[in-house]
N, C-alpha and C positions, 0 to 999 in steps of 0.2 A: 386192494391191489389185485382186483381177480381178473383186473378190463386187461392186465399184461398176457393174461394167457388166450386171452381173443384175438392179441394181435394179426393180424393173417397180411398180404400181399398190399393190397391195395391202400393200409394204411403209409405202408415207405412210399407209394406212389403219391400219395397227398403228402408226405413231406417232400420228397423229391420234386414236386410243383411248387410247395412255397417255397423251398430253398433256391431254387431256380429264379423265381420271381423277387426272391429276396438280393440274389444276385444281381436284377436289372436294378432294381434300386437300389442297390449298396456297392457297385462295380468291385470287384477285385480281385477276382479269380478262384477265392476262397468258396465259396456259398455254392459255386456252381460245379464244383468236383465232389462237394458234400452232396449234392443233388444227385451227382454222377452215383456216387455209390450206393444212395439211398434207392435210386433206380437197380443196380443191381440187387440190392437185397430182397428188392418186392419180387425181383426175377427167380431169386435161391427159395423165397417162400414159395414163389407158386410152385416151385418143383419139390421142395422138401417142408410143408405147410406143417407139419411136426416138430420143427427147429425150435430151438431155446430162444424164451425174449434174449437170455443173457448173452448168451452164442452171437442172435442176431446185433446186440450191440456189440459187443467185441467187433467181430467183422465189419461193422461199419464204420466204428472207431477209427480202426487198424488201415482201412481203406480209402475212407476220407484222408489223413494225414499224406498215406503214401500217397494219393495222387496231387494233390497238393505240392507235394515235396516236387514231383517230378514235374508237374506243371512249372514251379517258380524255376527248376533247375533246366528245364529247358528253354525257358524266358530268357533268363540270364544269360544260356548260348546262343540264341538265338533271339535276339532284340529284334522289335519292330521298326521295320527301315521306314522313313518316309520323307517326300521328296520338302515338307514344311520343317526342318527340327525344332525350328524356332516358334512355331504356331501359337503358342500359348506363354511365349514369354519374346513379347513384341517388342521391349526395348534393343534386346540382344541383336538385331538387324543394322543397329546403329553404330555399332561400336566401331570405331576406327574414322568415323564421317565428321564432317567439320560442319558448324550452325554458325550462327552469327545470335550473340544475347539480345534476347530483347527487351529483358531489365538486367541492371548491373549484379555482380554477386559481390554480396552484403554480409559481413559476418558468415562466407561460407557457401550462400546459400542464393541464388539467381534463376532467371525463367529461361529458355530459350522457344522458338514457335518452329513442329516440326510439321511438317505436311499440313494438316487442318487440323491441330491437337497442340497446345504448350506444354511444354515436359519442364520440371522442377530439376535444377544443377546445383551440384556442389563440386566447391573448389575452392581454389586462391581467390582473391575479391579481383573483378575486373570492373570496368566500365560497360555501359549499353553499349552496342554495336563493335564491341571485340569480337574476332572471331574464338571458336573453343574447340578440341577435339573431344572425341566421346570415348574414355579410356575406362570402362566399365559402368556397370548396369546396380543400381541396390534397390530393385522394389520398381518405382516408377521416377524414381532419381537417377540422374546421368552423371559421373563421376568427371567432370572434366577439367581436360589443361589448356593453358595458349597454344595455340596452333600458329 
């Protein structure tokens, strides 16, 4: 355990790169405020290169979490506006629009064809070419009734 007292500056600096890089592949905001701090630590050794490994974990500990904290609490007031909300959950655009089946639903379970793409329906059993409304989303399933 003697490599703890060699610690010096530049080691928080190679963790603060992988944490960092650990963040572009692992998104979440976590990794990259631990980065943050790690970056300051390497800042407090080079000014005070004497500090306690113990010390210098505490403080990073204690720094990581807080910024953390305040990163997810300022997310939370402040959400990311964007003019797609629906971007990544594509059925959601459909809802309230009317299709025409293009197999019947059977036990539940029916096809309809939306743009260039056939989406999976459930509902009451209808005939081919009833029309349907699209009154919620579960997955890549369209929830619908008679229109």
């Amino acid at each position: 355990m003697e490599w703890i007292n060699d610690i010096i500056y530049w080691h928080w600096l190679i963790l603060a790169v992988a944490l960092i890089i650990l963040e572009i592949l692992i998104p979440g905001a976590y990794f990259l405020w631990m980065g943050v701090s790690a970056i300051f630590i390497g800042g407090l050794m080079l000014v005070f290169p004497e500090m306690v490994f113990l010390v210098q974990i505490l403080i990073f500990a204690v720094l990581s979490v807080i910024t953390v904290v305040m990163y997810k609490s300022y997310r939370k007031k402040n959400p990311i506006v964007t003019d797609e909300p629906a971007l990544n959950r594509r059925g959601e655009k459909y809802l309230g629009q009317i299709f025409t089946l293009t197999e019947p639903i059977v036990n539940g379970s029916g096809k309809v064809k939306v743009d260039d793409s056939t989406w999976k329906v459930a509902g009451e059993d209808m005939d081919a070419g009833e029309t349907v409304r699209v009154v919620a989303v579960e997955g890549s399933t369209f929830k619908v009734e008679a229109s």
